[in-house]
N, CA, C and O of each residue as an XYZ file, in Angstrom:
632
protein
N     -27.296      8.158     14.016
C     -25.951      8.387     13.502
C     -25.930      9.710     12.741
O     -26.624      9.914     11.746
N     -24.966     10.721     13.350
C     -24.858     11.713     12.632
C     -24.262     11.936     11.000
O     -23.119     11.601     10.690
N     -24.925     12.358     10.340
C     -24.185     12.158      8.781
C     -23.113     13.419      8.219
O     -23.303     14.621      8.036
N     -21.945     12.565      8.048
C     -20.937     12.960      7.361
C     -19.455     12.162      7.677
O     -19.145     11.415      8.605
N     -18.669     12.654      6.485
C     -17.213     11.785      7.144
C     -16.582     12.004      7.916
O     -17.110     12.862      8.624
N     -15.427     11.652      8.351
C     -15.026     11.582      9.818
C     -13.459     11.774      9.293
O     -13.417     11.885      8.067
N     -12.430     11.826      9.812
C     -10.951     11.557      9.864
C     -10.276     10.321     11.262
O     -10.035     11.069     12.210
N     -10.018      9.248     11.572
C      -9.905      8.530     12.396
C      -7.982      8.718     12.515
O      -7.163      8.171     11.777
N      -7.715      9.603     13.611
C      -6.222      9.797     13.797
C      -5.817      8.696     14.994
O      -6.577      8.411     15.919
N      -4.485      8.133     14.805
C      -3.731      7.306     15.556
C      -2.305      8.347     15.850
O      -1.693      8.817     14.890
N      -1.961      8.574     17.011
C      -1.053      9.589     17.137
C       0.138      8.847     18.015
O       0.040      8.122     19.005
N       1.436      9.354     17.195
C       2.754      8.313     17.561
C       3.807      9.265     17.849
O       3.670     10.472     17.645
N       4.572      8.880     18.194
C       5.906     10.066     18.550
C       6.149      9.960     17.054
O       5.621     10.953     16.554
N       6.683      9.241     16.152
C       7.004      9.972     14.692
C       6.407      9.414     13.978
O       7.053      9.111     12.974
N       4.753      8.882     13.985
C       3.859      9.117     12.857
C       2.439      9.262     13.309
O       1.941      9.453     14.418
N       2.024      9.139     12.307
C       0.431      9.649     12.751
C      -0.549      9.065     11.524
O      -0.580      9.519     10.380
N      -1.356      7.928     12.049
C      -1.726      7.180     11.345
C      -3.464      7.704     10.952
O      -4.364      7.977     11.746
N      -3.478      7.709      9.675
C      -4.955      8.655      9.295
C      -5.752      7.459      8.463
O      -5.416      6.594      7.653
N      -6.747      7.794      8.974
C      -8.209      6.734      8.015
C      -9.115      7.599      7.675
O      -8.980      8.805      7.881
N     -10.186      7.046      7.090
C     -11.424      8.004      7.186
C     -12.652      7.408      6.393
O     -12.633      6.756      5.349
N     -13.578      7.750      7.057
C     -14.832      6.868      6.362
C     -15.842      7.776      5.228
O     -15.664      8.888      4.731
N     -16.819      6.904      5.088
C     -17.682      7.727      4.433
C     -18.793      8.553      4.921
O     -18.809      8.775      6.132
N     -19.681      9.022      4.225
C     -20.443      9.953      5.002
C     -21.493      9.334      5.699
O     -22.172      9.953      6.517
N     -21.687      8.016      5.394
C     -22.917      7.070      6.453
C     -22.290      6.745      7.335
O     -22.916      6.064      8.147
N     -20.967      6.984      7.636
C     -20.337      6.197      8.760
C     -20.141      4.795      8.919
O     -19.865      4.163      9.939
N     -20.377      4.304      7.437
C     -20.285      2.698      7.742
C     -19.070      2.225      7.724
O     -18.881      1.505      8.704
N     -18.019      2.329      6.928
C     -16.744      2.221      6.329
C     -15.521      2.505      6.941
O     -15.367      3.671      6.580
N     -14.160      2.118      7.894
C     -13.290      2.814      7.945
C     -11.904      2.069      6.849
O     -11.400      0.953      6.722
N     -11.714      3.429      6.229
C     -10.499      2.712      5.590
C      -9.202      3.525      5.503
O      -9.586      4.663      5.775
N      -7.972      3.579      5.292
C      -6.891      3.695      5.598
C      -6.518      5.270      4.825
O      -6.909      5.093      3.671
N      -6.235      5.994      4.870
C      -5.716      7.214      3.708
C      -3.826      7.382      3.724
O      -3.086      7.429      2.741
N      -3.473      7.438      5.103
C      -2.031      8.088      4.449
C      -1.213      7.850      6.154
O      -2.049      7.687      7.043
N      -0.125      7.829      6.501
C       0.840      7.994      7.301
C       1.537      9.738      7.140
O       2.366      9.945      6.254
N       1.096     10.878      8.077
C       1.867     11.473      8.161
C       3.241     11.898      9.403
O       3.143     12.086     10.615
N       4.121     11.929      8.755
C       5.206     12.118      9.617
C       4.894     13.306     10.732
O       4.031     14.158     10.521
N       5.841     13.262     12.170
C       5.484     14.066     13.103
C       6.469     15.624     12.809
O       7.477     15.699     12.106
N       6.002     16.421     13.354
C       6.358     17.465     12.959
C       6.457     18.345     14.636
O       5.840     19.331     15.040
N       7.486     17.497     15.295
C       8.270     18.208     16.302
C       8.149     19.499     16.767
O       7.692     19.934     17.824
N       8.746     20.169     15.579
C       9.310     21.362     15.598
C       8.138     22.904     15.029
O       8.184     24.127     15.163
N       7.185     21.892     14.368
C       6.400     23.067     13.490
C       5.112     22.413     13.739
O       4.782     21.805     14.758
N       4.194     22.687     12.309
C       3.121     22.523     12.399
C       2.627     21.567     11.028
O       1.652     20.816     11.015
N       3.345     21.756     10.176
C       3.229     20.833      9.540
C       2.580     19.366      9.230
O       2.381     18.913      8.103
N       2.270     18.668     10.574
C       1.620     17.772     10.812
C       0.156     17.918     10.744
O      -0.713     17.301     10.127
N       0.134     19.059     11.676
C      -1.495     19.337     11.595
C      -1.835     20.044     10.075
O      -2.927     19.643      9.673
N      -1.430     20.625      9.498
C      -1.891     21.397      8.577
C      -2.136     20.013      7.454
O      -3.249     19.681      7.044
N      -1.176     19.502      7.179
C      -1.650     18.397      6.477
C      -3.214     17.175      6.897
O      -3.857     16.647      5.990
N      -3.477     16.997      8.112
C      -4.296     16.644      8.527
C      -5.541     17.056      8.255
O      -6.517     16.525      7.726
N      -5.222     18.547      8.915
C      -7.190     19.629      8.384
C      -6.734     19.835      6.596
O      -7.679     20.399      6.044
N      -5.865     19.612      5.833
C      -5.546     19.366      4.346
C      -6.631     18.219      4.366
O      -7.826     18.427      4.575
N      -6.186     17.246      4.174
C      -7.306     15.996      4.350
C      -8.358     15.740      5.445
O      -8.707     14.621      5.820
N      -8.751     16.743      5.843
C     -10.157     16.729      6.933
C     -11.018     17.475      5.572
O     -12.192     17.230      5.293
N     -10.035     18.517      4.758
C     -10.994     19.483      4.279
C     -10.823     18.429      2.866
O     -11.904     18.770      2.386
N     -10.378     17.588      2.019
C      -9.952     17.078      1.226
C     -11.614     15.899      1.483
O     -12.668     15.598      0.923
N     -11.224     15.767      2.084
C     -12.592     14.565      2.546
C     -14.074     15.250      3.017
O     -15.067     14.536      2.877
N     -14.187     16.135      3.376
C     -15.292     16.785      4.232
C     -15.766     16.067      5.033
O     -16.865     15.514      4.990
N     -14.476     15.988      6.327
C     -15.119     15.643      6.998
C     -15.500     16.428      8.142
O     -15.049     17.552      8.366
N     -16.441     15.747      8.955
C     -17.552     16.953     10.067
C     -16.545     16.972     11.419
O     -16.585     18.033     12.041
N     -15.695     15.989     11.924
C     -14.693     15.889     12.700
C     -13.679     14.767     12.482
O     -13.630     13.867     11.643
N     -12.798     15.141     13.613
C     -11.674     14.447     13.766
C     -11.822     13.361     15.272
O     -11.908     13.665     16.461
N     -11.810     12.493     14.820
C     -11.596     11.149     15.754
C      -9.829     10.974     16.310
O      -8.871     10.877     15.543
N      -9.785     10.971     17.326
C      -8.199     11.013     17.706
C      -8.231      9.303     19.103
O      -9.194      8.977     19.797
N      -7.510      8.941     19.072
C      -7.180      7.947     19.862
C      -6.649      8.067     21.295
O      -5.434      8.203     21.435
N      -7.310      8.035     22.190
C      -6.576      7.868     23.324
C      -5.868      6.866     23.926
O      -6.530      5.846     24.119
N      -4.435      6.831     24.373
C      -3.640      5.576     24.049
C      -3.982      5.621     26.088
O      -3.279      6.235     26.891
N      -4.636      5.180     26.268
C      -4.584      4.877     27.820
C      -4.166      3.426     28.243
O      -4.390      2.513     27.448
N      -3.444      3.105     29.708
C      -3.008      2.117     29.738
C      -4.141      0.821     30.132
O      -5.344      1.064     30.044
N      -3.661     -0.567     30.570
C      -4.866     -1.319     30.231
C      -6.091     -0.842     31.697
O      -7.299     -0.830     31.931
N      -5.277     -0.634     32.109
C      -6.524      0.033     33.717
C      -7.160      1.145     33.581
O      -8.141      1.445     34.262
N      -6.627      1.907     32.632
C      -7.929      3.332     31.841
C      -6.704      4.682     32.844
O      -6.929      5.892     32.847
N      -6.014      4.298     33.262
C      -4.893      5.189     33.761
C      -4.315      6.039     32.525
O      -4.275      5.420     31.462
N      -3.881      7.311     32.513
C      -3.298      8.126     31.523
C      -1.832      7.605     31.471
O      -1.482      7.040     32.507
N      -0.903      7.678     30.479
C       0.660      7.536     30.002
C       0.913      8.961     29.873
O       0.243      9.951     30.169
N       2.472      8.738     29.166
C       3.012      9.295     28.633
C       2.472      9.799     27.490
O       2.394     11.002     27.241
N       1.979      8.633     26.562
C       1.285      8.716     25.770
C      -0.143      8.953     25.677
O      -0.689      8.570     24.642
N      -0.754      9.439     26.452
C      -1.941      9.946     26.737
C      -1.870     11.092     26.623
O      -2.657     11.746     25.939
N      -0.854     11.600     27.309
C      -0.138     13.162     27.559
C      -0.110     13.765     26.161
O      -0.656     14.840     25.911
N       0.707     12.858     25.035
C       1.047     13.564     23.803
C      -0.273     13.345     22.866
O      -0.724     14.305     22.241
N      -0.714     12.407     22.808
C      -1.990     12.297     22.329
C      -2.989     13.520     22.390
O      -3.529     14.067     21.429
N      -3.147     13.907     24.070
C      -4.205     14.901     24.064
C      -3.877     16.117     23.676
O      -4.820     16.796     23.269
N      -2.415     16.795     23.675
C      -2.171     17.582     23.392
C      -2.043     17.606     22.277
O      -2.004     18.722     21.758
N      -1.911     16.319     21.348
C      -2.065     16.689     19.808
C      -3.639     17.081     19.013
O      -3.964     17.685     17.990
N      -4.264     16.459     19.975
C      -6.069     16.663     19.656
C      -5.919     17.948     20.164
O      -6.150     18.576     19.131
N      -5.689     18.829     21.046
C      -5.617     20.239     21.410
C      -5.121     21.124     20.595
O      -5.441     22.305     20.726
N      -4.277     20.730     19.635
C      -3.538     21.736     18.280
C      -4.723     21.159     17.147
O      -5.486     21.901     16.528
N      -4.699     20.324     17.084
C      -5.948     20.536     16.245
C      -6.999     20.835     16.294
O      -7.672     20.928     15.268
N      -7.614     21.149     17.811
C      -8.532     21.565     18.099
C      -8.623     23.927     17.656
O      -9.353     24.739     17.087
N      -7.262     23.870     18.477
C      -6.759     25.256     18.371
C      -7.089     25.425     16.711
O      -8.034     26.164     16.435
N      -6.664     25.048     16.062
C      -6.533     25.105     14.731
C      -7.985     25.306     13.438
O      -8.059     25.661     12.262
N      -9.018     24.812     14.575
C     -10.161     24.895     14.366
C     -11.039     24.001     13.587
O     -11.960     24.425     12.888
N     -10.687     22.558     13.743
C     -11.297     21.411     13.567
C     -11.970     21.145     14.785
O     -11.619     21.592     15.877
N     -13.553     19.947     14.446
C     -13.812     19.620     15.351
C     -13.253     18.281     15.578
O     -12.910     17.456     14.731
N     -13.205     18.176     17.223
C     -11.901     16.722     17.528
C     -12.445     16.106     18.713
O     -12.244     16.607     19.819
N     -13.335     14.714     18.507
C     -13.262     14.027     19.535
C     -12.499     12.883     20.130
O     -12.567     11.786     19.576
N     -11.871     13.024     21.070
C     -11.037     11.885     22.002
C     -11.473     10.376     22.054
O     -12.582     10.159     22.541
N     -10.868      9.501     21.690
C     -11.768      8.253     21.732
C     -10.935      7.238     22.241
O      -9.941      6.905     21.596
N     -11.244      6.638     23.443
C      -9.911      5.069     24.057
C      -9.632      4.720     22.782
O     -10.239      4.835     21.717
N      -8.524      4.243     23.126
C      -7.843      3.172     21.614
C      -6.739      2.082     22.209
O      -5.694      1.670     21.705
N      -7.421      1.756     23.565
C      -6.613      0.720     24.324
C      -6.573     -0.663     22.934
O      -7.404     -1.237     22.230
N      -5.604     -0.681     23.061
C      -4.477     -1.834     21.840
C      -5.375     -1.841     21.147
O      -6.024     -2.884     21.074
N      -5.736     -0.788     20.434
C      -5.418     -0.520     18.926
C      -4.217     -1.076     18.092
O      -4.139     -2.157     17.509
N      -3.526     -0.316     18.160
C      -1.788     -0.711     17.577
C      -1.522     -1.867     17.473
O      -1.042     -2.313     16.431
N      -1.824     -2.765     18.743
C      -1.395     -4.266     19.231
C      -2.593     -5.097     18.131
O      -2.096     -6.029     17.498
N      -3.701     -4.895     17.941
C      -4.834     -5.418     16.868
C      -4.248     -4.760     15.478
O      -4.467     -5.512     14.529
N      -3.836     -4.036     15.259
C      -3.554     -3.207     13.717
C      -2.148     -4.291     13.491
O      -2.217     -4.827     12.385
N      -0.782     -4.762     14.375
C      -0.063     -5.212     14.049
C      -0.688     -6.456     14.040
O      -0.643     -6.939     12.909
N      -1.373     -7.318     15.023
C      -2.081     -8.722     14.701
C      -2.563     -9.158     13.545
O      -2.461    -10.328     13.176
N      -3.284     -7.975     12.704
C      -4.105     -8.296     11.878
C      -3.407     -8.200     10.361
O      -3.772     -8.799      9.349
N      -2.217     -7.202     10.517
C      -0.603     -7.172      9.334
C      -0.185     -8.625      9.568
O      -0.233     -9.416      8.626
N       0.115     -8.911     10.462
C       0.971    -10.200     10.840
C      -0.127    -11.374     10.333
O       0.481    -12.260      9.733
N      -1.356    -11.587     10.398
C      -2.021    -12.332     10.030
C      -2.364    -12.421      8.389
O      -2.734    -13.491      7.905
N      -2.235    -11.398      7.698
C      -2.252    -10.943      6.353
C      -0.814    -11.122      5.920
O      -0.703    -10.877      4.718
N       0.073    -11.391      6.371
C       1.173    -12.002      5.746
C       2.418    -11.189      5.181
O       3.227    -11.455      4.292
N       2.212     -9.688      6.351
C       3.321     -8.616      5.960
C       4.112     -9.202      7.062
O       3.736     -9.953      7.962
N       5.513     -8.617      6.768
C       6.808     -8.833      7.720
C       6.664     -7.824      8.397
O       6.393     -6.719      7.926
N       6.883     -8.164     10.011
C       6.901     -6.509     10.603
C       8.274     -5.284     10.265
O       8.484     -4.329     11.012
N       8.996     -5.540      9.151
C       9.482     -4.528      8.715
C       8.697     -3.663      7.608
O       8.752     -2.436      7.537
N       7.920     -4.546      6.711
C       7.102     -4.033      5.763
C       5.547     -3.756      6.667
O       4.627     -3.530      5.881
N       5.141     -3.739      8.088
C       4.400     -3.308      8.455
C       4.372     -1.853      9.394
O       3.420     -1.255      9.896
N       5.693     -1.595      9.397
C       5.876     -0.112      9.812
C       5.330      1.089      9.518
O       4.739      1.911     10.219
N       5.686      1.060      8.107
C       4.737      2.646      7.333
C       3.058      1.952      7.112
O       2.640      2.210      5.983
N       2.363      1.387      7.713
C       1.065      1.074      7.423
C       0.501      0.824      8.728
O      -0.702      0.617      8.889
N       1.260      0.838      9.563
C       0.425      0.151     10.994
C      -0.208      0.946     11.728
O      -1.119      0.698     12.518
N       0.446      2.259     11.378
C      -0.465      3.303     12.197
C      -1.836      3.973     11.620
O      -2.630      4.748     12.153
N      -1.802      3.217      9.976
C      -3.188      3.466      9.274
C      -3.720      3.085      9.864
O      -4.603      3.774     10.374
N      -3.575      1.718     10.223
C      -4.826      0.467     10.269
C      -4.673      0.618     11.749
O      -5.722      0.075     12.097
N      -4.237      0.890     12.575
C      -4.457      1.812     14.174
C      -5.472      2.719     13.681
O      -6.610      2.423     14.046
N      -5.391      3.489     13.131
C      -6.219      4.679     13.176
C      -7.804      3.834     12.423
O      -8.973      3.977     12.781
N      -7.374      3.185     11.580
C      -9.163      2.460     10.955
C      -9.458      1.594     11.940
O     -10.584      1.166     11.686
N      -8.864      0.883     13.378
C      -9.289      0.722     14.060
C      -9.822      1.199     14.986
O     -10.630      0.469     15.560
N      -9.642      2.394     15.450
C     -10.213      3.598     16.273
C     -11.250      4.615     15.430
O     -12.076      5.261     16.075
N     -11.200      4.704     14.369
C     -12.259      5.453     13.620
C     -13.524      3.695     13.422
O     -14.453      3.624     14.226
N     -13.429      3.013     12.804
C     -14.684      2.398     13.138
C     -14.588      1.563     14.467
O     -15.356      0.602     14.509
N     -13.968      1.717     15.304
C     -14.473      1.584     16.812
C     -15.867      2.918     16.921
O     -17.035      2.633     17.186
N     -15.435      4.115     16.687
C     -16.138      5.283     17.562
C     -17.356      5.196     16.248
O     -18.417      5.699     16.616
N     -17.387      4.705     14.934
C     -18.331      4.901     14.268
C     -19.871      3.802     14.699
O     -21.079      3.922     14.902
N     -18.579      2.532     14.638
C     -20.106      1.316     15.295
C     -20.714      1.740     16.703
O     -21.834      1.301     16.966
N     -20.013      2.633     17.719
C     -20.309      2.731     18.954
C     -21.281      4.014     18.718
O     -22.309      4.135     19.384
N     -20.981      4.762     17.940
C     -22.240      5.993     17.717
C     -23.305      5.160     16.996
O     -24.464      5.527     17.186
N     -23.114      4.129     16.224
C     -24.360      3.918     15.023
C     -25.717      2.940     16.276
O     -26.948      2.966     16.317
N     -24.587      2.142     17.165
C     -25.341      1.118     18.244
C     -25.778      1.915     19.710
O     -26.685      1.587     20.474
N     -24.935      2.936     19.825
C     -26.231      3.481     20.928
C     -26.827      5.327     20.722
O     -27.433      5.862     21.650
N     -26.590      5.945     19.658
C     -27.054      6.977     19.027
C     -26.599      8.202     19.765
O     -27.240      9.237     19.944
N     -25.275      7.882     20.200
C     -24.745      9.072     21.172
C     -23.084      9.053     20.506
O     -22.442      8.035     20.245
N     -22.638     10.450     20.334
C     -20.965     10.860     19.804
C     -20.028     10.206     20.790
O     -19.908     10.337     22.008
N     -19.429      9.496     19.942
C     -18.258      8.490     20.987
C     -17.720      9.387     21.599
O     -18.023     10.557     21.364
N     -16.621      8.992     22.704
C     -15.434      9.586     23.008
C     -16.148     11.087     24.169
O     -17.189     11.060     24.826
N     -15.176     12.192     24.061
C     -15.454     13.335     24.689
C     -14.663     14.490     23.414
O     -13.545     14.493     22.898
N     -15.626     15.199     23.295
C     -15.033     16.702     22.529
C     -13.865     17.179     23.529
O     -13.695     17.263     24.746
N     -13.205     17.427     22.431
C     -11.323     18.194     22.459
C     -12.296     19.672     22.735
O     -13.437     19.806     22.293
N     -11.596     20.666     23.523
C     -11.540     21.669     23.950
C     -10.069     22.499     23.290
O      -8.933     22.050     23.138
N     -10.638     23.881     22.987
C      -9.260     24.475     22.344
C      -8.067     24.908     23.127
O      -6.990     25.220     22.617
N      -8.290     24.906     24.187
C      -7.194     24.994     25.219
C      -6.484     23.642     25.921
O      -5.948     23.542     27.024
N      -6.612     22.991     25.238
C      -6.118     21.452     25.587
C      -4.578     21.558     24.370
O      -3.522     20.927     24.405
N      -4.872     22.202     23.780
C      -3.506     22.413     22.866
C      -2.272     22.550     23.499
O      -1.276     21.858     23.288
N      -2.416     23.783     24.548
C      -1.249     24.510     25.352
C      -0.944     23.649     26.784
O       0.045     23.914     27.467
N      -1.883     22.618     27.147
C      -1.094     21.966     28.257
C      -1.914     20.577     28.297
O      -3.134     20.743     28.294
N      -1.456     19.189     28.334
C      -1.583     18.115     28.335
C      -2.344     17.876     29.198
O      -2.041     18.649     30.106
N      -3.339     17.152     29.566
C      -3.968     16.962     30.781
C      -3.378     15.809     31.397
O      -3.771     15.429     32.500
């Protein structure tokens, strides 16, 4: 297991759910919901804000693929959001996060929030589900989850 912290991103059309562990990689826990930023950049800058706020060594991003490992819509915006942050000059690896979201709302709903009061939090606990997904999967077979973001993945979606 490589040592240092991590950032675990969940990426939504208007939020973007952030976690982040510690530097053993044992831990994922929740930090903040930032809003999407359409039009600017704003989104990301706040992100490498708290990549550099945390020190962490990369960025964990979620790939929302459908249940057959087929790309979406949302695959589309996903990768291209790991590509601006890649551009931007973080390191960013891609990681499945098939129902993530669908386990992050199970596990609100089981803890006894209303899914109106689980809105601004669900895309945390999406994202601490995809950051210690890729942390136990590096610690159990000693290889970097996912696939490294490339900086030209910014300018066109794969």
């Amino acid at each position: 297991m490589r040592p240092g912290a991590r950032l675990g991103i969940d990426v939504g059309r208007a939020r973007i759910g952030v976690a982040r562990c510690d530097a053993g990689g044992l831990l994922a826990v929740p930090v903040e919901t930032v809003a999407r930023d359409a039009d600017g950049d704003a989104d990301v800058r706040r992100i490498l804000e708290l990549a550099e706020e945390f020190g962490a060594i990369e960025l964990v991003v979620g790939n929302p693929l459908s249940l057959s490992g087929a790309p979406t819509a949302s695959t589309d915006d996903a990768v291209a959001f790991a590509g601006r942050l890649a551009a931007a000059g973080a390191a960013v690896r891609l990681v499945d996060e098939r129902l993530s979201t669908v386990s992050a709302q199970q596990a609100l709903r089981a803890s006894g929030k209303s899914s109106r009061r689980q809105r601004p939090i669900v895309d945390q606990v999406a994202a601490v589900i995809i950051l210690q997904h890729a942390i136990d999967t590096e610690r159990a077979s000693g290889t970097e989850p996912g696939r490294l973001v490339t900086t030209d993945e910014g300018s066109s979606p794969l």
